[in-house]
TITORTI-910193 format. One record per atom (N, C-alpha, C, O): x, y, z; residue in three letters. Coordinates in steps of 0.02 Angstrom, whole numbers, plus 32768, in hexadecimal, padded with zeros to 4 digits. Example, Ala and Ser with C-alpha at 12.3 -4.5 7.8 and 13.67 -1.06 7.14 Angstrom:
<pts>
82947EE48186Ala82677F1F8186Ala82947F5B8186Ala82C87F5A81A7Ala82827F908162Ser82AC7FCB8165Ser82858002818ASer829E80398192Ser
</pts>
This chain:
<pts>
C82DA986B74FUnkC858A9BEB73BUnkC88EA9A5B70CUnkC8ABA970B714UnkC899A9D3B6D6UnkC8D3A9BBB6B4UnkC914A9AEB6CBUnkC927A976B6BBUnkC93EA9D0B6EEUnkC97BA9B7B70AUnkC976A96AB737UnkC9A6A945B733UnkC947A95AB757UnkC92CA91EB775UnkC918A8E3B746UnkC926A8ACB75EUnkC8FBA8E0B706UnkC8E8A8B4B6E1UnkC940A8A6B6C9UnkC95CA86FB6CBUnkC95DA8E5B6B4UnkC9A5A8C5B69BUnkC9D2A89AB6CFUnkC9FDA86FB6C4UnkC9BCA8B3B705UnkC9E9A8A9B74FUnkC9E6A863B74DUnkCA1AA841B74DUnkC9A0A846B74CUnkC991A80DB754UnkC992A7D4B713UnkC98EA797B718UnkC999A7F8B6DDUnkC996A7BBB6A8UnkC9F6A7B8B698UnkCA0FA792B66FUnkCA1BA7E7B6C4UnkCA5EA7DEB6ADUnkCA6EA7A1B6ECUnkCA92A771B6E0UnkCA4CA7AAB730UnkCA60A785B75FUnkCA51A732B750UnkCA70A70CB775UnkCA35A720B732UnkCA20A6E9B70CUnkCA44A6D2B6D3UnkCA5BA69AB6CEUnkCA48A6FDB6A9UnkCA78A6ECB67CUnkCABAA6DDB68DUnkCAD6A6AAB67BUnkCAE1A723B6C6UnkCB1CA6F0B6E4UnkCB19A6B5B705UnkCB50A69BB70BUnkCAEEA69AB71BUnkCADBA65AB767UnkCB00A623B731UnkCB32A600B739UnkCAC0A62DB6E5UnkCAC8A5DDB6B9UnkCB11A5E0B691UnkCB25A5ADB675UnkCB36A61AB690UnkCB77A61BB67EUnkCBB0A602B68BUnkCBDCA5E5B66CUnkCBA2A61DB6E1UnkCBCEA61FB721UnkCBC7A5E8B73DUnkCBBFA5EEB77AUnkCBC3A593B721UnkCBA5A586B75BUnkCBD7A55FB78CUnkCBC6A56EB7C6UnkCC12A531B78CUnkCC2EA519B7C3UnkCC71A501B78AUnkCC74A4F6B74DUnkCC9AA501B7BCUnkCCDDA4FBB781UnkCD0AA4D4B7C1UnkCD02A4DBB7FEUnkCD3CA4AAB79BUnkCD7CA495B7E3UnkCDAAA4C2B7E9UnkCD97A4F4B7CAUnkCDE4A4CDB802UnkCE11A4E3B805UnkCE45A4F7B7C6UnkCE5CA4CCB7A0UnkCE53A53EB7C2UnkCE6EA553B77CUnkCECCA583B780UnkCEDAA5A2B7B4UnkCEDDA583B76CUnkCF1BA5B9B74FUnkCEFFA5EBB74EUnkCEC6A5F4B765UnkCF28A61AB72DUnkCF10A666B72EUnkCF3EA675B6E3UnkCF44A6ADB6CBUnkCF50A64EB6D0UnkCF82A657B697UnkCF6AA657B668UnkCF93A64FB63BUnkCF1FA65EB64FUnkCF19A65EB602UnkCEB7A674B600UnkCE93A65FB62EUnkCEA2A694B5D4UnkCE60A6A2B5F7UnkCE49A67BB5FDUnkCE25A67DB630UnkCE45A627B5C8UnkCE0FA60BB5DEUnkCE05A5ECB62FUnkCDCFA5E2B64BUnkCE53A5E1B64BUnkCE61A5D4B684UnkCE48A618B6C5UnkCE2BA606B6F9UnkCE57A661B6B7UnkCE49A680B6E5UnkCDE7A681B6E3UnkCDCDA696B717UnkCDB6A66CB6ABUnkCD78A660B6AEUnkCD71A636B6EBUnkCD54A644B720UnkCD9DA5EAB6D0UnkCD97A5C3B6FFUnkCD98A5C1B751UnkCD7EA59DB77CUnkCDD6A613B752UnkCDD1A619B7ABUnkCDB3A632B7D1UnkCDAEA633B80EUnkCD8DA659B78BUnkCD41A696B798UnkCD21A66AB7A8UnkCD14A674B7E3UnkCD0AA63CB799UnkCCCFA5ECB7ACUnkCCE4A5CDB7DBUnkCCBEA5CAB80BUnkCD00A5C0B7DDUnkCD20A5ADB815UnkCD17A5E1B86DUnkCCF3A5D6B89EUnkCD34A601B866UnkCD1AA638B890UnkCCE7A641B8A0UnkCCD9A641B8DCUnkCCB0A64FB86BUnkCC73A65EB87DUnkCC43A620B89BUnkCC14A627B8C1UnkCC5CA5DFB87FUnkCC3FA5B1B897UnkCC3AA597B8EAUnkCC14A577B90DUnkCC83A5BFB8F0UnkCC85A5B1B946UnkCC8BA5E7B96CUnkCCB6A5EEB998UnkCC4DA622B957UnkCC3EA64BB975UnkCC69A67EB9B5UnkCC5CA6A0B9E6UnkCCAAA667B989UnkCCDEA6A3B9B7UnkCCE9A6E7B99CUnkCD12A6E6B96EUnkCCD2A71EB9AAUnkCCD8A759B9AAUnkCD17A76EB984UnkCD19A78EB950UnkCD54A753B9ADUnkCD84A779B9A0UnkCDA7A759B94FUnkCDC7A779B925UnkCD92A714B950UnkCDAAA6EAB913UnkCD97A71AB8E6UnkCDBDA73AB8C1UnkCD51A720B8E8UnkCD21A72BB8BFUnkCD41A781B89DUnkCD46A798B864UnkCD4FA797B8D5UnkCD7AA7DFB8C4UnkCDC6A7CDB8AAUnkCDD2A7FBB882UnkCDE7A7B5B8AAUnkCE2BA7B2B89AUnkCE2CA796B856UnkCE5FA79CB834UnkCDE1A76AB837UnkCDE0A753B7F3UnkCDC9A791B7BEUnkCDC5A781B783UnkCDBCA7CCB7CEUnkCD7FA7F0B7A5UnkCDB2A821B799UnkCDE3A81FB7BEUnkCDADA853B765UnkCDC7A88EB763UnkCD7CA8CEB766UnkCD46A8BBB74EUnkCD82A916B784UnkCD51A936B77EUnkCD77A957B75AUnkCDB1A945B74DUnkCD60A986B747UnkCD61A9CAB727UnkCD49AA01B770UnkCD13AA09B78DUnkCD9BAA25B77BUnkCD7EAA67B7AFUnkCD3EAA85B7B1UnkCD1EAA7BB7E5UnkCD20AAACB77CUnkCCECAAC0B792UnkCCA5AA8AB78EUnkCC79AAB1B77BUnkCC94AA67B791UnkCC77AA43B7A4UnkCC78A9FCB7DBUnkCC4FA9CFB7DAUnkCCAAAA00B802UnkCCB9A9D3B833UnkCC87A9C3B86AUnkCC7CA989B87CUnkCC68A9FAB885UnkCC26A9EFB8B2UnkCBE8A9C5B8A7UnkCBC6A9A1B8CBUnkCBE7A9DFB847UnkCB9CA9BCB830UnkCBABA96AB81CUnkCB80A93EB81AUnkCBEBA963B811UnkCC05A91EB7F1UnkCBFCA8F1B837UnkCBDDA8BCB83AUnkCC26A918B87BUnkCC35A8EAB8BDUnkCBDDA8E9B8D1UnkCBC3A8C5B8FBUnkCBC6A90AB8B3UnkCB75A90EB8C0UnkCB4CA8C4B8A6UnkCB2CA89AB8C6UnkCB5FA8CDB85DUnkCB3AA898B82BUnkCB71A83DB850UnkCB5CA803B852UnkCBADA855B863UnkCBC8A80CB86AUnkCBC1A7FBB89CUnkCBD0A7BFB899UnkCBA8A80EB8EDUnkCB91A809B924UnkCB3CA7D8B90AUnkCB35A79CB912UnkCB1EA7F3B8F9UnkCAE1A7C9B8D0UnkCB07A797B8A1UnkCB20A76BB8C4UnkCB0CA794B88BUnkCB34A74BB868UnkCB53A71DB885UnkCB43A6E3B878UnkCB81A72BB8AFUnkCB8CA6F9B8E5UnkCB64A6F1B90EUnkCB63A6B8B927UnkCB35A722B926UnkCAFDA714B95FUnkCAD2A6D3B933UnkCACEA698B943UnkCAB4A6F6B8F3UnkCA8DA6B5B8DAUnkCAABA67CB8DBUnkCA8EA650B8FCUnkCAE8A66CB8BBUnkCB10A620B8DAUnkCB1BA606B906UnkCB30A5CCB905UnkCB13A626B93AUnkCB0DA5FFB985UnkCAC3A5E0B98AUnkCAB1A5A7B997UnkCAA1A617B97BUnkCA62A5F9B98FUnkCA4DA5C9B961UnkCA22A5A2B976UnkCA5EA5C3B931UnkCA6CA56BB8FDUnkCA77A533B91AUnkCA58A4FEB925UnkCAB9A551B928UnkCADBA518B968UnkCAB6A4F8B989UnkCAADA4BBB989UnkCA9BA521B9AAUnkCA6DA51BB9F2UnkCA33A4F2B9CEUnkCA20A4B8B9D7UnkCA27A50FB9B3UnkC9DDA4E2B9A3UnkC9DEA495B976UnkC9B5A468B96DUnkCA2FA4A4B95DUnkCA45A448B93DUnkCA38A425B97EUnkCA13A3F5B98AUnkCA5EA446B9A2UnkCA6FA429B9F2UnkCA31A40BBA19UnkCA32A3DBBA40UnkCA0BA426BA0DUnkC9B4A42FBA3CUnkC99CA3FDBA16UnkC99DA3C6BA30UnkC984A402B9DBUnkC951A3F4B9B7UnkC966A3ABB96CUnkC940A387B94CUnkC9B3A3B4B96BUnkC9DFA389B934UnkC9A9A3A0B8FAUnkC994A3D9B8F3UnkC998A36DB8D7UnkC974A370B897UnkC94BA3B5B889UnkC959A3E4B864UnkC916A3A7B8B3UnkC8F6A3F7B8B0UnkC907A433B8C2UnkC8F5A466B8A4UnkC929A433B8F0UnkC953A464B901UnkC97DA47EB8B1UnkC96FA4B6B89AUnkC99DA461B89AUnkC9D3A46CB866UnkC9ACA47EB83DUnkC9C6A4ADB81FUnkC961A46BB81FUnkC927A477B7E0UnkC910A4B6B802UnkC926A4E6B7E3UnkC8F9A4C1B821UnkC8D6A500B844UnkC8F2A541B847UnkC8DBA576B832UnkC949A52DB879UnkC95BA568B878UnkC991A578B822UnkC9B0A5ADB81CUnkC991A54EB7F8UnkC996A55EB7B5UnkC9EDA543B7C9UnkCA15A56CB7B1UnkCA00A522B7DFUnkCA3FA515B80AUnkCA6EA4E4B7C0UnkCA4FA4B4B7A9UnkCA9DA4EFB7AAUnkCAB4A4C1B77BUnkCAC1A470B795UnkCADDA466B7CBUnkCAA8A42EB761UnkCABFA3FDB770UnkCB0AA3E4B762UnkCB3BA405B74FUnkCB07A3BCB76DUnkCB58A385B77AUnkCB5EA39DB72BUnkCB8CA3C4B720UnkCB34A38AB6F1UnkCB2EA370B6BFUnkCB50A3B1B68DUnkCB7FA3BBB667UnkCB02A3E1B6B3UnkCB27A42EB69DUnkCB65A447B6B4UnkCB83A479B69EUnkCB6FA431B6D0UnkCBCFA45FB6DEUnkCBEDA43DB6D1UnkCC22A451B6E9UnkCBFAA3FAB6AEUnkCC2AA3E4B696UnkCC25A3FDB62DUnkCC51A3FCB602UnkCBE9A40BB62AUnkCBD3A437B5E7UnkCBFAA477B5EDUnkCC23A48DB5C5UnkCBEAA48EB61DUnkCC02A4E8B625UnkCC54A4D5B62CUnkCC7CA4FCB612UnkCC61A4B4B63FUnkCCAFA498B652UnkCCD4A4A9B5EBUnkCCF6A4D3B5CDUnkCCB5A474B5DFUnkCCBEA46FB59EUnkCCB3A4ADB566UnkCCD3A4BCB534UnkCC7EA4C8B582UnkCC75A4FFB54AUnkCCA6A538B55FUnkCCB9A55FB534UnkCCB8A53EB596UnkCCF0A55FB59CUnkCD33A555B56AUnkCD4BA57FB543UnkCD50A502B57CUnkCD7FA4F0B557UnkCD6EA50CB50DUnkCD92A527B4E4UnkCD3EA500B50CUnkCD41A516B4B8UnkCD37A53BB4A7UnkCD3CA542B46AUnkCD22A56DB4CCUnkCD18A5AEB4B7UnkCD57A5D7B487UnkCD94A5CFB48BUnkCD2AA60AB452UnkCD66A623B422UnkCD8CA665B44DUnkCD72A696B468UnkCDBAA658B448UnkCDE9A6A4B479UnkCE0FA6C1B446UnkCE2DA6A9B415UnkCE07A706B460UnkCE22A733B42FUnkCE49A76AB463UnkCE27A788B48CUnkCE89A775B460UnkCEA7A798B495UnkCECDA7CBB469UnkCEE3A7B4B434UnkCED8A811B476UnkCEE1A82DB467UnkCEFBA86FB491UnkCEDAA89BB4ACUnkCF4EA865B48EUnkCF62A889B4C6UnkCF57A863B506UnkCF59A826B50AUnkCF47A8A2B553UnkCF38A898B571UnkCEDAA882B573UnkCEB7A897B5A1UnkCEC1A85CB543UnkCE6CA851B544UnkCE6AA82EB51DUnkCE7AA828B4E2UnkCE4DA810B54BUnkCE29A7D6B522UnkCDDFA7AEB527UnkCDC3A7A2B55DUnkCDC9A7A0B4F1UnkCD77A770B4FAUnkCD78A734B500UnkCDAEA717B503UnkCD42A718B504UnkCD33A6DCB509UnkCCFEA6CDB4D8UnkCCEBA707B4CCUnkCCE4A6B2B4BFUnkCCAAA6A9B48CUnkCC8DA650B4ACUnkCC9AA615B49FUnkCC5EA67AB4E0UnkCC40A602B4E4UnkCBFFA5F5B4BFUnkCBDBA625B4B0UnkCBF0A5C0B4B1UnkCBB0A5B4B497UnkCB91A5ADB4C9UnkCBA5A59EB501UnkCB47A5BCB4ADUnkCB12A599B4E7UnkCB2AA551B4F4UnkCB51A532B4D0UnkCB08A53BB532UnkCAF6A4F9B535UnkCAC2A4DFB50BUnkCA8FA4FEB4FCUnkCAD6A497B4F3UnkCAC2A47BB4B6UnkCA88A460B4CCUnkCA65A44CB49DUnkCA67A456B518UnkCA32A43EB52AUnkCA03A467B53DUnkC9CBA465B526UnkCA1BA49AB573UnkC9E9A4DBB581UnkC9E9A521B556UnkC9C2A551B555UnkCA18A516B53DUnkCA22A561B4EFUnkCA31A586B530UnkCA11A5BBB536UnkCA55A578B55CUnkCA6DA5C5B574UnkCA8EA5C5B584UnkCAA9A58FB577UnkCAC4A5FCB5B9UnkCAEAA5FFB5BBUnkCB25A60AB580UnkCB4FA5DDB586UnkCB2FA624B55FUnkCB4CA624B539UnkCB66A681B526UnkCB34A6A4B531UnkCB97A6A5B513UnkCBA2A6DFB51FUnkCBF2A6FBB50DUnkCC20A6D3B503UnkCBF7A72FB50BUnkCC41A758B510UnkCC6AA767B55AUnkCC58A798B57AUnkCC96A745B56EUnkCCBAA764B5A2UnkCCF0A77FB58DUnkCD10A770B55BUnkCCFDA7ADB5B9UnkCD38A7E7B5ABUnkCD63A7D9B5DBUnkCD53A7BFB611UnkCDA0A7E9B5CAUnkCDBAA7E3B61CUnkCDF1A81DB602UnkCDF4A83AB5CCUnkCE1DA820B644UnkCE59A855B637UnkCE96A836B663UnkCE97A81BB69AUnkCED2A848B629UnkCF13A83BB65EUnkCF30A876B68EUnkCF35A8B2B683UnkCF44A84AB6CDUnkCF4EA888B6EDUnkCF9DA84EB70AUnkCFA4A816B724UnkCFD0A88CB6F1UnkD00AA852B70CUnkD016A80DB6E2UnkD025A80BB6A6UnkD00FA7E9B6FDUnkD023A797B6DBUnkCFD2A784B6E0UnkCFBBA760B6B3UnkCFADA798B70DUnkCF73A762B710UnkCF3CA77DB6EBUnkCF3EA7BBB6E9UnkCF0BA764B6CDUnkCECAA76AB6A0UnkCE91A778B6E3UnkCE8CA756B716UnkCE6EA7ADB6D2UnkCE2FA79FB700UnkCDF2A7BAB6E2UnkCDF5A7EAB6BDUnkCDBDA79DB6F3UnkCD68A7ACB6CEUnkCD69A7EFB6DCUnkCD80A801B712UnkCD4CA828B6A6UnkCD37A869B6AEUnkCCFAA85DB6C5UnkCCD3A849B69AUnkCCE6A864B6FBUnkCCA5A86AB71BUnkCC8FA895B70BUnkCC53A88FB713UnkCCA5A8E7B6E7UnkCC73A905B6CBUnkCC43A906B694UnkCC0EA923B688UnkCC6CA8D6B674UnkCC58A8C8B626UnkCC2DA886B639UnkCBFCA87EB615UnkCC32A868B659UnkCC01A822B66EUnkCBB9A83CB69BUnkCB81A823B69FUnkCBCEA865B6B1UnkCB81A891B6D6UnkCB54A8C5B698UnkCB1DA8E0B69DUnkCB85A8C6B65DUnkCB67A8F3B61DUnkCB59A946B628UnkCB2CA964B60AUnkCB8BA968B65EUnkCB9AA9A0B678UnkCB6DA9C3B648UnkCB35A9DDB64DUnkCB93A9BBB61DUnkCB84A9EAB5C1UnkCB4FA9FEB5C2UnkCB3EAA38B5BEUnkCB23A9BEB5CCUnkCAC8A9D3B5C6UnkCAA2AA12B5FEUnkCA70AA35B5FAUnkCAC7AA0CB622UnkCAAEAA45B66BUnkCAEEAA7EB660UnkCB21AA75B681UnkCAEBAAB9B631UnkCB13AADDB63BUnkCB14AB20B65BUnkCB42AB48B663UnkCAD1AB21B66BUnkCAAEAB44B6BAUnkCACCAB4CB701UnkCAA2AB39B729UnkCB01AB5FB71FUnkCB02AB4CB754UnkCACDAB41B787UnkCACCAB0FB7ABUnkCAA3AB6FB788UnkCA54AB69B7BDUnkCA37AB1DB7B1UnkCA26AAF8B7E0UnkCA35AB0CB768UnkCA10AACAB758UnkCA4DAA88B780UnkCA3AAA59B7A3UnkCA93AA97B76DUnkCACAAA69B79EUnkCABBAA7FB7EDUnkCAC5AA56B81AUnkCAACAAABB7F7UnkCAA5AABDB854UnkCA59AA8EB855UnkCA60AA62B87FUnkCA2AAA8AB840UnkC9F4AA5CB836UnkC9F5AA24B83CUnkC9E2AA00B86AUnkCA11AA17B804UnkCA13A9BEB806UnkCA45A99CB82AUnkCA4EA960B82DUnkCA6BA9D3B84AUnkCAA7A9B6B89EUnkCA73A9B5B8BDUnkCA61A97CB8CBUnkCA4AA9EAB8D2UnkCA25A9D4B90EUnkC9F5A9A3B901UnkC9DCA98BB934UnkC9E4A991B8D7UnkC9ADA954B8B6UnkC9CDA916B8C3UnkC9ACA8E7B8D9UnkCA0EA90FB8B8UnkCA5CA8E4B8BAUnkCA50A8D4B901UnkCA3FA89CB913UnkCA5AA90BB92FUnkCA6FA8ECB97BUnkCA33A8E3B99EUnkCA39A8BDB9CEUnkC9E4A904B98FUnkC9B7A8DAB9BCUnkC9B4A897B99EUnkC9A4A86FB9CAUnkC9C0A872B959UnkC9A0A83EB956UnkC9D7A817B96CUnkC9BDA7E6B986UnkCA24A811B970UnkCA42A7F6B992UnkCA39A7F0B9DFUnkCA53A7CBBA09UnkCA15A819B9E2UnkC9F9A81CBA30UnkC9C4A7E0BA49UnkC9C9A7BABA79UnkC992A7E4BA19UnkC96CA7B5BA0AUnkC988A76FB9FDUnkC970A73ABA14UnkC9B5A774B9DBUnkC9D9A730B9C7UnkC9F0A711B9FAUnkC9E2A6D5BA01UnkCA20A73CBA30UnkCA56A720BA57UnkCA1AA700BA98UnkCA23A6CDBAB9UnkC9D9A732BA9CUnkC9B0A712BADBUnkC997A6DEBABBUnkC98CA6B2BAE6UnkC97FA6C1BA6AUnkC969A677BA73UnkC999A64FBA70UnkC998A617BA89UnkC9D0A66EBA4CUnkCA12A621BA58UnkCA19A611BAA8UnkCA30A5DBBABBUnkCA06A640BAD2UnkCA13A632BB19UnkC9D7A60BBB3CUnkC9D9A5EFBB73UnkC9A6A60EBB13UnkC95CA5F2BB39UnkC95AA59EBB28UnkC94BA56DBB4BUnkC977A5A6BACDUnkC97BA562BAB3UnkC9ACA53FBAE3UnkC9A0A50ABB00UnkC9DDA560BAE8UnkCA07A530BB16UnkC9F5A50DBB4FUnkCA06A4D3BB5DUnkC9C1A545BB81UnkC9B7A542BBD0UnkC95EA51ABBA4UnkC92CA53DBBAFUnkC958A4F8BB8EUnkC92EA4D4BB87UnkC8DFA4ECBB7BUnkC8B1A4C3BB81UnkC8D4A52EBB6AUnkC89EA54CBB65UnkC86EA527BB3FUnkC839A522BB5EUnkC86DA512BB13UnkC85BA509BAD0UnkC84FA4A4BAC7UnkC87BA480BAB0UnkC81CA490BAD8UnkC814A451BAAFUnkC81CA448BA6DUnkC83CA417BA5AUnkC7FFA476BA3EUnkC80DA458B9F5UnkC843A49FB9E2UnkC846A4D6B9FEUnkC870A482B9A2UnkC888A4C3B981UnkC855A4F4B966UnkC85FA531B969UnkC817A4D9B949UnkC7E0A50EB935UnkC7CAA537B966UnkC7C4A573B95AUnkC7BBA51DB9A4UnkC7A5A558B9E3UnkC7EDA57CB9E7UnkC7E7A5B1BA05UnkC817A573B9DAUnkC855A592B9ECUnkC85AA5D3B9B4UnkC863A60FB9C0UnkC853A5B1B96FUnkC851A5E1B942UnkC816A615B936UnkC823A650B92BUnkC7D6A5FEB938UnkC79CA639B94CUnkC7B2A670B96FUnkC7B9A6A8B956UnkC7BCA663B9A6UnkC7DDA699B9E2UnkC816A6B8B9C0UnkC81EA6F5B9C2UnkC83DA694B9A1UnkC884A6BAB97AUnkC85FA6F5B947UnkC877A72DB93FUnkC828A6E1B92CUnkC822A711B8E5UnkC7F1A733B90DUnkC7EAA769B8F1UnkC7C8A730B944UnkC79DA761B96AUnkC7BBA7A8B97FUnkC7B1A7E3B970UnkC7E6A783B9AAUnkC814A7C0B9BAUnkC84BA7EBB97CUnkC84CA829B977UnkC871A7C2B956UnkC886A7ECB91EUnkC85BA81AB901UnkC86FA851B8EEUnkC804A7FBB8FBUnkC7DBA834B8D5UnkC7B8A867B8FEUnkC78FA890B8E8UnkC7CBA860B93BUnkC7BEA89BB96CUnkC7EDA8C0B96BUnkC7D4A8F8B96CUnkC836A8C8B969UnkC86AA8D6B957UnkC857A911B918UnkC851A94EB912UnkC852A8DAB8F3UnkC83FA910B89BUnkC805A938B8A1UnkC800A96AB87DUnkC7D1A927B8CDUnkC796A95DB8C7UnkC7A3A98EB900UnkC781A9BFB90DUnkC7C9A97EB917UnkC7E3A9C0B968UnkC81AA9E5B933UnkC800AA1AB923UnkC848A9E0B91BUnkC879AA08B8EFUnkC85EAA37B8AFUnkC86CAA70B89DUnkC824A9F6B88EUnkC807AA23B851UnkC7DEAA5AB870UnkC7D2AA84B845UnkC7C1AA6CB8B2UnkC79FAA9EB8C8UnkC7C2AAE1B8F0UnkC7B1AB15B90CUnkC7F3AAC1B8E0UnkC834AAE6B912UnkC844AB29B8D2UnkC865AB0EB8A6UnkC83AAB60B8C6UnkC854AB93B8ABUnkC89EAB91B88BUnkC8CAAB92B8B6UnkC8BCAB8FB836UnkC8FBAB8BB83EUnkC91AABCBB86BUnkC949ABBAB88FUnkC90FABF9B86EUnkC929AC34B892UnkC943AC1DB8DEUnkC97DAC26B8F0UnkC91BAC05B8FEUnkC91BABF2B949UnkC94DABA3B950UnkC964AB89B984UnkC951AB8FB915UnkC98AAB52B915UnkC9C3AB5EB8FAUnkC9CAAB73B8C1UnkCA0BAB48B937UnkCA36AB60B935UnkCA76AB6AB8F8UnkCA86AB31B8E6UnkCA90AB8BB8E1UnkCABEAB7DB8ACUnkCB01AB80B8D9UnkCB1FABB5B8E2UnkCB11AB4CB8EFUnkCB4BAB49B910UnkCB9AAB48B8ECUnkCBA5AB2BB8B7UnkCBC6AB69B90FUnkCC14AB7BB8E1UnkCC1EAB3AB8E8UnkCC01AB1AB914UnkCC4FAB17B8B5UnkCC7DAAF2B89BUnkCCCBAAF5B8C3UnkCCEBAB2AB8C8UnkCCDDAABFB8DAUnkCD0DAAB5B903UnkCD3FAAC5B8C4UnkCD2DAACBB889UnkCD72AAC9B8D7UnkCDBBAAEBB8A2UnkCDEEAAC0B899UnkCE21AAD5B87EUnkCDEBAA7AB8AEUnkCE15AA3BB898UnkCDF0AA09B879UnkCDB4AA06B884UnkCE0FA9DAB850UnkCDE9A996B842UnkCE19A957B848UnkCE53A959B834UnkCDFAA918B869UnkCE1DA8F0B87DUnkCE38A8DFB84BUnkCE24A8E5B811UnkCE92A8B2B871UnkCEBEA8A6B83FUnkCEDBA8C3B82FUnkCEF9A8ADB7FEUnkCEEBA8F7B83EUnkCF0CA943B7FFUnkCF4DA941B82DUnkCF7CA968B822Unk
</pts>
């Protein structure tokens, strides 16, 4: 389904972006990027919310798409943890090597602020050509934070039914996600490949149970009326 092919080639594209950062300020964008990575790398919820700005009417589908984004980074974790080498190749997990690249292409990234907004301009990485992209962020107060709407590419889904879609597409596969980061942990899994088969089995049961699902009969759920930070 179309909202699902985008769902999934944006969730990828953030992973090799996003991938692990140290500890940052909040004082300047390239620094509040840094606390967005940071955050997400250590899979705390609330970090992860206090770095992002939404946009009101779309706050449900964003806490939708970033619940899967941090879900996928745990289960990274987990499988560096399990598996070290293969684990990290398999589940597409960034190396030592790569985040001290992404570290850098941050620093150098061209910023352009304007008012309260501002971008980021990074290059790909010079080894895998990816990662590389526009972040937006917005001031709110003194501190800079990532527009998560503009990093999920809102714009492209201006459907609400197609955003009530690809939330619910959003929270079964985090569903999926959170039970293998929990299996990898409790030892299910001898190799990361038996681990990952089962990961993309069930995601594509997921996509063929939803694509048969009627849009009519799938929910277009209201939009909560705050966005974090504000």
């Amino acid at each position: 389904m179309r909202y699902q092919r985008h769902f999934l080639m944006a969730i990828a594209a953030l992973l090799t972006l996003f991938g692990s950062v140290h500890a940052a300020e909040d004082s300047t964008p390239k620094t509040a990027v840094a606390s967005f990575l940071t955050a997400l790398r250590s899979g705390d919820d609330k970090s992860i919310r206090a770095a992002v700005y939404i946009e009101k009417e779309h706050q449900q589908h964003v806490t939708a798409m970033l619940a899967l984004l941090t879900a996928t980074t745990r289960m990274q974790v987990a499988a560096q943890s399990k598996f070290a080498a293969e684990g990290e190749k398999t589940f597409g997990a960034s190396t030592p090597a790569q985040v001290e690249r992404h570290l850098q292409a941050v620093a150098d990234a061209q910023e352009k602020v304007t008012g309260d907004v501002a971008t980021l301009t990074i290059t790909p990485d010079a080894e895998t050509k990816l990662g590389g992209g526009i972040v937006q962020l917005n001031k709110v107060g003194k501190k800079w934070l990532v527009n998560a709407t503009a990093m999920f590419n809102i714009a492209k889904l201006p459907d609400a039914r197609d955003r009530a879609r690809q939330s619910l597409f959003a929270n079964r596969i985090t569903a999926v996600t959170e039970q293998m980061t929990q299996e990898i942990i409790d030892g299910k899994y001898s190799t990361a490949d038996d681990a990952v088969k089962i990961f993309w089995e069930r995601s594509a049961a997921v996509r063929d149970e939803l694509s048969k699902t009627p849009a009519a009969t799938q929910p277009a759920t209201a939009e909560p009326a705050s966005a974090p930070g504000k």
